[in-house]
N, C-alpha and C positions, 0 to 999 in steps of 0.2 A: 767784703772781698770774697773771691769765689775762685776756689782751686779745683781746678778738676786734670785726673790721670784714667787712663787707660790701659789694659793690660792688652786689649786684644793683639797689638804687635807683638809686642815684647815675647807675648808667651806663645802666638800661631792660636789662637781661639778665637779668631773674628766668628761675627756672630752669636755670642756667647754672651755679652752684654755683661763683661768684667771691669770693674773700676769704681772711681768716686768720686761724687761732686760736693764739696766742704765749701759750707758757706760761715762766713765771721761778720757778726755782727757788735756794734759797740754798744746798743742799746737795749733795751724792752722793746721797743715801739719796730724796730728796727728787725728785731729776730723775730720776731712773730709773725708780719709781712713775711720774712722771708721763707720763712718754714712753712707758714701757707701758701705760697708761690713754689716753693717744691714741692710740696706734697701734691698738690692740683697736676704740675709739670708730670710727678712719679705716675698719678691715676689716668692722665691723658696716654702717657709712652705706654706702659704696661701695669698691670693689676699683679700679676705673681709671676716675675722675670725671673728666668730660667737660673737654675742653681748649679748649672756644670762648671760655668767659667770661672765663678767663684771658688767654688771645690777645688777644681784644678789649679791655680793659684796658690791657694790655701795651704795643699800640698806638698807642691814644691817649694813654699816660703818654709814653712813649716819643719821639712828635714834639712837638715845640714848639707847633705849629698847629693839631694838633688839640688838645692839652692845652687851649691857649688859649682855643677854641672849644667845650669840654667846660665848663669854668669858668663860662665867658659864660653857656651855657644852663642849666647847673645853679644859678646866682647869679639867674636870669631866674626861674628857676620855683621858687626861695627867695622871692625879692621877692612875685611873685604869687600865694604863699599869705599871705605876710603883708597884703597888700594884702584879700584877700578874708576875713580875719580880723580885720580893722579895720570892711573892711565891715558884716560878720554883727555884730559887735558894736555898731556905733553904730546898725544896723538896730533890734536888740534892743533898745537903750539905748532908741530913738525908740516903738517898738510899746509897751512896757513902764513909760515912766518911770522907770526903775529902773537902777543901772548892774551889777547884779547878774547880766550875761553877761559883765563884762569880760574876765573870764578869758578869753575865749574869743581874745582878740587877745595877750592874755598868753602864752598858748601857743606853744610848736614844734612843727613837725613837719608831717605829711600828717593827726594823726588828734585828737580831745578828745573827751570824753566831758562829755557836757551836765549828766548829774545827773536826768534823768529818768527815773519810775518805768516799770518795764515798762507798767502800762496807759497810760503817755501816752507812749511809744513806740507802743503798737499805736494807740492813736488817731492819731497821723502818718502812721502807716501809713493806714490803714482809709482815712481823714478826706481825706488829701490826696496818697496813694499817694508817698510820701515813707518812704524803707526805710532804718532805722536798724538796729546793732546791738542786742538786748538790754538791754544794759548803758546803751545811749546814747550808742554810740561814734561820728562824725561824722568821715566824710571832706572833708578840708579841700579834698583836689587834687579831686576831682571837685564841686566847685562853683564856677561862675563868676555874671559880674556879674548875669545874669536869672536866676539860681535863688536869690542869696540873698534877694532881699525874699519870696518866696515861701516859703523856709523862715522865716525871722523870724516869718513870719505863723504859720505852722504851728505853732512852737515855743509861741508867746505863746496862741493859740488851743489848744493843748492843755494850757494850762496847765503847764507848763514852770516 
């Protein structure tokens, strides 16, 4: 089995190359494969990977106060994507009649993908210089309260 975390959201240290890859193995035969398939993996990615994002983590686990305070603002801007995912969707709900964006408040994360065809992404684009992925992948954290009615708008006007 093979767990792996990253801090570089959580903490804002992209780059940093903060986190861990924990592998479990049930045998000899089994761990030792797999420790040499890391170790080979560690000297291909990096030889001496940088020690700030660690440190910095380290840190803030480490005091009580900033822990506290890492929590806080990480639960803060948890809330506030939900908050703007409720939004977009009851926008949607309102532009559309339809409740056929719920998902969109369903979701977790920073990112969802809408379901729209590339030409009604480039029409977002083009239309209302609104820059989607491709695929119709939507950043959730880079949208606050005066950009969603105007993407609702965009979404429902492109036929979405």
């Amino acid at each position: 089995m093979l767990i792996a975390a990253s801090c570089s959201k959580n903490f804002g240290i992209y780059r940093e190359r903060s986190g861990v890859l924990i592998a479990i193995a049930t045998d000899t035969k089994s761990r030792d494969l797999t420790q040499g398939a890391m170790a080979f993996l560690n000297r291909q990615t990096f030889s001496f990977p940088p020690d700030h994002g660690a440190r910095i983590v380290t840190t803030i686990l480490s005091d009580a106060e900033l822990a506290a305070d890492w929590k806080a603002e990480l639960e803060e801007v948890r809330n506030g994507m939900l908050r703007i995912r409720a939004n977009l969707a009851s926008e949607l709900r309102a532009l559309s009649g339809s409740n056929r964006f719920d998902f969109v408040e369903q979701h977790r994360g920073m990112f969802s993908r809408l379901g729209a065809s590339p030409e009604q992404v480039k029409k977002i684009k083009d239309d209302f210089a609104i820059y989607l992925v491709g695929d119709s992948r939507l950043n959730i954290a880079g949208l606050n309260d005066e950009s969603v009615p105007i993407l609702a708008r965009a979404i429902i006007e492109a036929g979405v």
